[in-house]
N, CA and C atoms as a LAMMPS dump frame, in Angstrom:
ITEM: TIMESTEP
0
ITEM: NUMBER OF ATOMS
279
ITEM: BOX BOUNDS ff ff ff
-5.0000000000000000e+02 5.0000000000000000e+02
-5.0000000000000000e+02 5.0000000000000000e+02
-5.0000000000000000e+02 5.0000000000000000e+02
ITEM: ATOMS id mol type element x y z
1 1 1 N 0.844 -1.181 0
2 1 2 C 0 0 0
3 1 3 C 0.896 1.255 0
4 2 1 N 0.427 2.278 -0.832
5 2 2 C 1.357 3.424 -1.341
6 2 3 C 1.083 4.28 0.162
7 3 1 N 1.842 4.847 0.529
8 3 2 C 2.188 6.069 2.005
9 3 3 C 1.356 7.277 1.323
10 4 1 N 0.493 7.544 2.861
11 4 2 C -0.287 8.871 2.126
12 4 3 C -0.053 10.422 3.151
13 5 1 N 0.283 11.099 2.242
14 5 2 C 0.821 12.438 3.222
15 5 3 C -0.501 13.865 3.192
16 6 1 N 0.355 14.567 4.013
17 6 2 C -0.789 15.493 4.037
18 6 3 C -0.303 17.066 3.75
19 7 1 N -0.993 17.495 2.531
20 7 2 C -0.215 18.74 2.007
21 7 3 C -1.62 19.586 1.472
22 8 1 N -1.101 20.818 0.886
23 8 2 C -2.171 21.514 0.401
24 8 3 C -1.624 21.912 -0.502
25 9 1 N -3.09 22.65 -1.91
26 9 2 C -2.857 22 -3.054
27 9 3 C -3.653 23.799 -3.356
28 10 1 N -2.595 24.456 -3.863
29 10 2 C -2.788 25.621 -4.041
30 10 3 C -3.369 25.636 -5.799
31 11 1 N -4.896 26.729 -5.591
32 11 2 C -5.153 26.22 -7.369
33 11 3 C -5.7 27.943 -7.923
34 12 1 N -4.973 28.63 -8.955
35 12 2 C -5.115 30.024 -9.533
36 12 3 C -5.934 29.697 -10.318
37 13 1 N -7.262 30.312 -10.856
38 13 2 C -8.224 30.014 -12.018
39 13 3 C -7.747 31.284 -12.381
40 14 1 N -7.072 31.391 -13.87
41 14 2 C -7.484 33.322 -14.267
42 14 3 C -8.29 33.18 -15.577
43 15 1 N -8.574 31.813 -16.097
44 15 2 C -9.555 31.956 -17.245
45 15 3 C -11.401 31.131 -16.431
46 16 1 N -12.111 32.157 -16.95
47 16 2 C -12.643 32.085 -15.687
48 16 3 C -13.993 30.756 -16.801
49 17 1 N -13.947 30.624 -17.857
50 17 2 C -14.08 29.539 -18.702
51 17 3 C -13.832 27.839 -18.192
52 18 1 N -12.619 28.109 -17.377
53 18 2 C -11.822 26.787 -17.134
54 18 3 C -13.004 25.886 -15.844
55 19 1 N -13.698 27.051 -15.397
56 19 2 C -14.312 26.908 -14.006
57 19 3 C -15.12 25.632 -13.434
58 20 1 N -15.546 25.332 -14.362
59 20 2 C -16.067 24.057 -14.645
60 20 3 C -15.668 22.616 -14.922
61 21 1 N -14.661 22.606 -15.349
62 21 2 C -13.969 21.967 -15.413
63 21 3 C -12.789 21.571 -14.504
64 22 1 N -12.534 23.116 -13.591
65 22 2 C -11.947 22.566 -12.046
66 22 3 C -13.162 21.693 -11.564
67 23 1 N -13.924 22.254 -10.882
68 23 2 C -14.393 21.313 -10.453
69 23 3 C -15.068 19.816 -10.285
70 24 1 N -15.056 19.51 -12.297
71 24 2 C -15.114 18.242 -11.976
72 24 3 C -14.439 17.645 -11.771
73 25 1 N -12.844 17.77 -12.219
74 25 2 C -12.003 17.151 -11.711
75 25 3 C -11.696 16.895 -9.845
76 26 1 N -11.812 18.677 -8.884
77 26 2 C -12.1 17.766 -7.735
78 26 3 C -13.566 17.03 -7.382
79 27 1 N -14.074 17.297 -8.085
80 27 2 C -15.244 16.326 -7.486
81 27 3 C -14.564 14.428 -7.882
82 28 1 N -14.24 14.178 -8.958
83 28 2 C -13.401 13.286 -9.203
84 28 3 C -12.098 12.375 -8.118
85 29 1 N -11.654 14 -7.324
86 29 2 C -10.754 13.749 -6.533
87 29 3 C -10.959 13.801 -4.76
88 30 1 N -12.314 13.631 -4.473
89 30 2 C -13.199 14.389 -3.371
90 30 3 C -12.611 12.798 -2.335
91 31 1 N -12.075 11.775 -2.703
92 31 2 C -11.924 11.001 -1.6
93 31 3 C -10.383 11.413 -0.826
94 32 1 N -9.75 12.396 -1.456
95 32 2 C -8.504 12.713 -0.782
96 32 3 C -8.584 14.196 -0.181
97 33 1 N -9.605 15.057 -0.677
98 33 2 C -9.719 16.262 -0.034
99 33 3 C -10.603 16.449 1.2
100 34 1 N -9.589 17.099 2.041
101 34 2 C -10.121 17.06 3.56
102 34 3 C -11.108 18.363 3.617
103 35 1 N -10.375 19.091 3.253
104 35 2 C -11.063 20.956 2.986
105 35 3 C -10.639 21.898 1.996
106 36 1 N -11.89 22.662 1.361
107 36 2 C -11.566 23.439 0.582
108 36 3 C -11.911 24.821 0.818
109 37 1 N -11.059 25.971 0.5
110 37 2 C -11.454 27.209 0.596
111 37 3 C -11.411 27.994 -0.651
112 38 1 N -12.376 28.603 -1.029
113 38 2 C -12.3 29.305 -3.12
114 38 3 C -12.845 30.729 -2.781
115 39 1 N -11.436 31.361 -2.669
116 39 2 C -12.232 33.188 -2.867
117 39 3 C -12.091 33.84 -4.321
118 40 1 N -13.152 34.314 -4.651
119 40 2 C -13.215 34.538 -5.842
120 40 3 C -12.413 36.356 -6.297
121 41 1 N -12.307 37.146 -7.544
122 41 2 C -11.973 38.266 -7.622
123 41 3 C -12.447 38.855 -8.236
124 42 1 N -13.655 39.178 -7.782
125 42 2 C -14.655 39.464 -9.577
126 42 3 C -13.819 40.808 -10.116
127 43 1 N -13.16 42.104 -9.038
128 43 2 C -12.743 43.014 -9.931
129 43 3 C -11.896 42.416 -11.287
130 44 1 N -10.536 41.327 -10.802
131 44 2 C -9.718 40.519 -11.999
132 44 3 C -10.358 39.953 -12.383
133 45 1 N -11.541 38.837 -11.802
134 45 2 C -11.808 37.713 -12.511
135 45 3 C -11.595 36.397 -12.521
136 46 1 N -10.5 36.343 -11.25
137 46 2 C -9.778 35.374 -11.196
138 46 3 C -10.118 34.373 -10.132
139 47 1 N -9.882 33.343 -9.366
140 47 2 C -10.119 32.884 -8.43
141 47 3 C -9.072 31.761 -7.954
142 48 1 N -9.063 32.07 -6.597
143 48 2 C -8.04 31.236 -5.579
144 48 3 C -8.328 30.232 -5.274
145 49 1 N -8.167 28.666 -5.056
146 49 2 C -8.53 27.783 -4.293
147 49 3 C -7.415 26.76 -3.677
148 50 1 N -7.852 27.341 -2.262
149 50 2 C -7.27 26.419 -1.146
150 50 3 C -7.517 24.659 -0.988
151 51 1 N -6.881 23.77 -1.192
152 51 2 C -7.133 22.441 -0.821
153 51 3 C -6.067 21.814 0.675
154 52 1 N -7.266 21.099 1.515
155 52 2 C -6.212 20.307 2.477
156 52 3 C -6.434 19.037 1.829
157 53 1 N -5.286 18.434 1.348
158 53 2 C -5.722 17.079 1.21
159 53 3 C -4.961 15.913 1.97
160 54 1 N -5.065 14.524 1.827
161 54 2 C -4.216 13.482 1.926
162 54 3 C -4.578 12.391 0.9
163 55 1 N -3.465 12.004 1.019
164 55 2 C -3.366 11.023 -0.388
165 55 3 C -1.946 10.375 -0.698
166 56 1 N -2.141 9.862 -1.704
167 56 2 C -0.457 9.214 -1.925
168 56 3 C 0.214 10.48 -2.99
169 57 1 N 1.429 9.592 -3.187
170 57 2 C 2.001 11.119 -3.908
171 57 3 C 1.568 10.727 -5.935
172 58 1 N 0.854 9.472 -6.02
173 58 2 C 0.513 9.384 -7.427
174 58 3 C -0.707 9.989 -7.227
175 59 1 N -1.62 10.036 -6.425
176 59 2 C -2.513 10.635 -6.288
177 59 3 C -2.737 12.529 -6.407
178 60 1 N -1.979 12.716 -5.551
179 60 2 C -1.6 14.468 -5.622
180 60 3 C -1.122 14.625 -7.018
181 61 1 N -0.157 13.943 -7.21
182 61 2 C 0.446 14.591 -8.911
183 61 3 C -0.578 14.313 -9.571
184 62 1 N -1.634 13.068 -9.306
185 62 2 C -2.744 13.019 -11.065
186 62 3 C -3.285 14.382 -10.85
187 63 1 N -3.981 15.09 -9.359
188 63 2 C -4.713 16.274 -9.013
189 63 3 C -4.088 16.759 -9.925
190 64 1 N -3.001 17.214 -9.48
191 64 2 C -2.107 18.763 -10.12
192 64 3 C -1.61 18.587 -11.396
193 65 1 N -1.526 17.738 -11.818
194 65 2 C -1.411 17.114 -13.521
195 65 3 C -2.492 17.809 -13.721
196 66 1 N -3.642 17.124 -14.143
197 66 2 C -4.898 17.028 -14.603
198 66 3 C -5.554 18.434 -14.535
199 67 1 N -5.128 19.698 -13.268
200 67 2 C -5.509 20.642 -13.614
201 67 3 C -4.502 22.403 -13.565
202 68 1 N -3.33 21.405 -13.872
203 68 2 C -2.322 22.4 -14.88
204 68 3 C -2.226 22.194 -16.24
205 69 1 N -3.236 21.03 -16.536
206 69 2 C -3.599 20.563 -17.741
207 69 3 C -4.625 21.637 -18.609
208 70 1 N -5.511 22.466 -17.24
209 70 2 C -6.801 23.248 -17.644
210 70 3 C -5.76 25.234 -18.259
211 71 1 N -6.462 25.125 -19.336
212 71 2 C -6.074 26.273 -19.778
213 71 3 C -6.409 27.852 -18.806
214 72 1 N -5.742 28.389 -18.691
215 72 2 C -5.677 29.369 -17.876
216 72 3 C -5.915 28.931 -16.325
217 73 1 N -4.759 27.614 -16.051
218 73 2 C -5.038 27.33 -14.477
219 73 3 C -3.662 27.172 -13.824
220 74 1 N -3.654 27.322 -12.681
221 74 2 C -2.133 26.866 -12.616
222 74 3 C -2.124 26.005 -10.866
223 75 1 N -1.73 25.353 -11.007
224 75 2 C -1.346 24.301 -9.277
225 75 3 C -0.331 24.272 -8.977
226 76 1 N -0.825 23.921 -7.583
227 76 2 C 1.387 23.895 -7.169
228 76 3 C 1.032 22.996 -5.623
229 77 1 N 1.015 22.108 -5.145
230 77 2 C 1.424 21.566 -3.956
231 77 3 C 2.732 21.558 -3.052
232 78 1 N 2.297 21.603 -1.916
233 78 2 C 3.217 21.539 -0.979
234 78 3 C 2.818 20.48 0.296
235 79 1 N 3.65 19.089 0.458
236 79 2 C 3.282 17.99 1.133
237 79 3 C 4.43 17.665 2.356
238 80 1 N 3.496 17.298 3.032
239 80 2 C 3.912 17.006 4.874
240 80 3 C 5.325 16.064 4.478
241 81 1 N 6.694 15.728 5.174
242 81 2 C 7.229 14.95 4.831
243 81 3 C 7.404 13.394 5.622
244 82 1 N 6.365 13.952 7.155
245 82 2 C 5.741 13.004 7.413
246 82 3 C 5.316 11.793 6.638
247 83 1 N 5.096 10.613 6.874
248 83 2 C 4.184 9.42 6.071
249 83 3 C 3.487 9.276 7.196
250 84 1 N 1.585 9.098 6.617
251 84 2 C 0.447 8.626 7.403
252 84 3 C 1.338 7.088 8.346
253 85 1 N 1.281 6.676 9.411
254 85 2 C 1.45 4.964 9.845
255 85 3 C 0.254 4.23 9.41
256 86 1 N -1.005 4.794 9.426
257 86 2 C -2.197 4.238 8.619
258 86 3 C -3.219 4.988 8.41
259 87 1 N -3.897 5.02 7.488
260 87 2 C -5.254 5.435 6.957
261 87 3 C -5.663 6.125 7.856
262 88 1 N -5.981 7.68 7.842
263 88 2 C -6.927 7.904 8.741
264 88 3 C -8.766 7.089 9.09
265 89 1 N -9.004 6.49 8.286
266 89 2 C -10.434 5.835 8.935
267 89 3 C -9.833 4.628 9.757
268 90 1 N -8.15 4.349 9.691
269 90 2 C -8.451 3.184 10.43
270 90 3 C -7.9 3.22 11.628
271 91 1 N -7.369 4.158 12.335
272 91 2 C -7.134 5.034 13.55
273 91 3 C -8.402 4.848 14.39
274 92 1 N -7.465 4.298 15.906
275 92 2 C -8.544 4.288 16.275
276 92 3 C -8.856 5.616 17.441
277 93 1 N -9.248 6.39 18.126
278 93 2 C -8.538 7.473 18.793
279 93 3 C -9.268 6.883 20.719
């Protein structure tokens, strides 16, 4: 089983076209995102979105692949160098 870390997943929309298409992709990716925060800029146009996620690291790169893939988008992660010891659902507290 691949090691899953915990980082956040910084995402710039400036084509505001693309918008839709962020989000299906995280909806796609909604079993690794813990929280999201999206402030928008209507004076630019542009919009910010915050991700906490966890996941493995093929997982984070398909995210940030898939939507530096989107025209006028740009991603960038930054991940814990921690490794999970197990799954958070299987913790017991």
């Amino acid at each position: 089983m691949a090691e899953e870390r915990l980082g956040f997943v910084g995402i710039v929309v400036e084509d505001r076209a693309s918008v839709r298409a962020v989000n299906e992709i995280l909806s796609g990716f909604a079993s690794i995102i813990r929280g999201r925060m999206g402030v928008p800029d209507p004076q630019g146009g542009e919009a910010v979105i915050g991700l906490i996620v966890r996941g493995t690291n093929d997982q984070l790169g398909a995210l940030t692949g898939r939507l530096g893939g989107l025209a006028g988008v740009r991603a960038k992660s930054a991940l814990t160098s921690a490794k999970a010891v197990q799954p958070l659902q299987e913790r017991k507290e």
